[in-house]
C-alpha positions in Angstrom: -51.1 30.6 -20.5 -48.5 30.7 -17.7 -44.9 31.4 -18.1 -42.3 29.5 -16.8 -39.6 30.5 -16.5 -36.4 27.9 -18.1 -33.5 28.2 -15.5 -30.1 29.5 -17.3 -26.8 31.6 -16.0 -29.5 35.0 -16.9 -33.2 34.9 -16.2 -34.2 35.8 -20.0 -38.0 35.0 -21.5 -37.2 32.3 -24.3 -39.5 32.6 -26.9 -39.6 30.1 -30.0 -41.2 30.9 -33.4 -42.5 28.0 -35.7 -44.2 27.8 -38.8 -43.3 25.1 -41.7 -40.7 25.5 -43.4 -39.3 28.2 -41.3 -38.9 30.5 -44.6 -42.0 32.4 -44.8 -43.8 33.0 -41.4 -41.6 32.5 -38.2 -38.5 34.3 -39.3 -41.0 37.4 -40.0 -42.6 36.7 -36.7 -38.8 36.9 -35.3 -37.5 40.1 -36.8 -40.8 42.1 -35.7 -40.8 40.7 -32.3 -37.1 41.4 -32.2 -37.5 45.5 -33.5 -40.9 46.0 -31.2 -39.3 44.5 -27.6 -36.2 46.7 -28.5 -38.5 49.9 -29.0 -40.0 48.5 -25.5 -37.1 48.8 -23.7 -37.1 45.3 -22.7 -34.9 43.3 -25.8 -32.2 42.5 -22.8 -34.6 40.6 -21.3 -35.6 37.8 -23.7 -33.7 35.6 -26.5 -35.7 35.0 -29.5 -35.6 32.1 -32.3 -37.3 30.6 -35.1 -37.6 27.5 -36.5 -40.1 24.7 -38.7 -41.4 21.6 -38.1 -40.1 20.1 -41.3 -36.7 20.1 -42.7 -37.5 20.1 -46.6 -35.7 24.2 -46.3 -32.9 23.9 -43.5 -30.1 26.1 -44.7 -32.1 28.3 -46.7 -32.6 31.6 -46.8 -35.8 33.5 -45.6 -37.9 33.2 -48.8 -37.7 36.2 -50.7 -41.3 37.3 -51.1 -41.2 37.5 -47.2 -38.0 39.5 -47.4 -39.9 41.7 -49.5 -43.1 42.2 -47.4 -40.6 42.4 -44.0 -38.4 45.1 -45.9 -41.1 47.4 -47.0 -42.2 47.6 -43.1 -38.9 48.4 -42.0 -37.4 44.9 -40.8 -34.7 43.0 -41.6 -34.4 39.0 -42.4 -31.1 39.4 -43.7 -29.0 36.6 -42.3 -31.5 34.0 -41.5 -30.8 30.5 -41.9 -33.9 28.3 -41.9 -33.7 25.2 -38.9 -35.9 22.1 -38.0 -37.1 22.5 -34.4 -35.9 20.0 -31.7 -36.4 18.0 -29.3 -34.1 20.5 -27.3 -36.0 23.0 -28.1 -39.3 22.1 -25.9 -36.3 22.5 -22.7 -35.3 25.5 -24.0 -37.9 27.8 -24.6 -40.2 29.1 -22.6 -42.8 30.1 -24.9 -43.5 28.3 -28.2 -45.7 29.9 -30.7 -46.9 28.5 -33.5 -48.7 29.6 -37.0 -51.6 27.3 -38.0 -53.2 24.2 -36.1 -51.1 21.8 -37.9 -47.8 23.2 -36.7 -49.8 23.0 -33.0 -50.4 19.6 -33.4 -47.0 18.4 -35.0 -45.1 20.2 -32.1 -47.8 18.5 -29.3 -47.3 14.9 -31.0 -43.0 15.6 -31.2 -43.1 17.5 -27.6 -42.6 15.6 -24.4 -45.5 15.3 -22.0 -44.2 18.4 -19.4 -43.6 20.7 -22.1 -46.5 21.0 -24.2 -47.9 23.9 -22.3 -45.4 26.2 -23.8 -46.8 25.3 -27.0 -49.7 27.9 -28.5 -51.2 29.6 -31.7 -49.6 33.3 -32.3 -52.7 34.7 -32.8 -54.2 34.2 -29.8 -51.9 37.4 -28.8 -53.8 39.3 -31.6 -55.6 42.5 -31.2 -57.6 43.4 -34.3 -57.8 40.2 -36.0 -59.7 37.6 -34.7 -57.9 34.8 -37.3 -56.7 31.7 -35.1 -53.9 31.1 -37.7 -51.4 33.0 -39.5 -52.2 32.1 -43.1 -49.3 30.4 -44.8 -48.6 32.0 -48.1 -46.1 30.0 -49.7 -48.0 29.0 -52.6 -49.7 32.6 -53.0 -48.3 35.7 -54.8 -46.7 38.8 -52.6 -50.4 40.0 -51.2 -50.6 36.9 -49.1 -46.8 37.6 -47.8 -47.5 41.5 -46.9 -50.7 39.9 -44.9 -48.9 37.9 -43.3 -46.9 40.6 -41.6 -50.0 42.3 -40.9 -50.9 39.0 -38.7 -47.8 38.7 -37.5 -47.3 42.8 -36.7 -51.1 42.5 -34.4 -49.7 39.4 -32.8 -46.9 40.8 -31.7 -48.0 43.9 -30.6 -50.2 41.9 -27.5 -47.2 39.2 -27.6 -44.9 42.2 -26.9 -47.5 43.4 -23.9 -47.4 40.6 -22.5 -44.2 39.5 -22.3 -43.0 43.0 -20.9 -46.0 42.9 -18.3 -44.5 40.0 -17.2 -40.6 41.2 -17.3 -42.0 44.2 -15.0 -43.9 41.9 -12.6 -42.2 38.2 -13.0 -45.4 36.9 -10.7 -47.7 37.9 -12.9 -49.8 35.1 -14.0 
């Protein structure tokens, strides 16, 4: 995938988180991708959201099961307010990742033409696990929610990699 770069007042690395609902999933994927490019050194350097492709939760909380499973890793959904992606969004971010192949193909069929590169699974950042998608466990008891963070943890790790290899060398390709 190759990063381009979305002109603004500060050259930052927009990133875009999208599952569902954007209750379970993408606000997890936001809080650990928020604490590990802050332990990088590099958290100045990019602006992080999340959001879902439907609007059946907009205004709600982070589900609570995923509060759970976040807080007993150490990160914090407190404050998160679920939204519907936009249209604006494709011109916004710079890097779109998504959770399962049907949130890949609803954001391709709602994304204009020139923006669909920025559009990708999460898991193709993964290390360990070799998953394409980042189960969604909202009808599923806590086990499926504390696995999802270990998805989501991997991902970010070579998400995290990545994104600061290319913060240290902007032509990186």
């Amino acid at each position: 995938m190759r990063f381009e770069m979305v002109e603004s007042d500060s050259i930052k690395t927009k990133i875009l988180f999208v599952c569902t609902g954007n209750i379970c999933r993408s606000p997890v994927a936001k809080a650990v991708f928020n604490k590990k490019i802050a332990l990088s050194g590099h958290a100045d350097k990019v602006v992080v959201d999340s959001a879902g492709t439907h609007a059946c939760h907009v205004g709600e909380k982070a589900d609570s099961r995923s509060q759970h499973a976040a807080a007993f890793r150490g990160y914090s959904l407190i404050g998160h307010v679920a939204r519907q992606v936009t249209v604006e969004d494709f011109a916004q971010f710079d890097i779109i990742l998504v959770m399962d192949w049907k949130n890949l193909r609803q954001l391709q069929n709602l994304a204009p033409e020139h923006h669909r590169h920025k559009i990708e699974l999460m898991m193709r950042y993964a290390q360990n696990y070799d998953d394409a998608e980042v189960p969604d466990p909202y009808y599923s008891e806590q086990a499926a929610f504390n696995l999802v963070v270990d998805y989501v943890e991997d991902a970010v790790n070579g998400l995290v990699e990545s994104v600061a290899r290319r913060i240290v060398e902007p032509n990186a390709a």
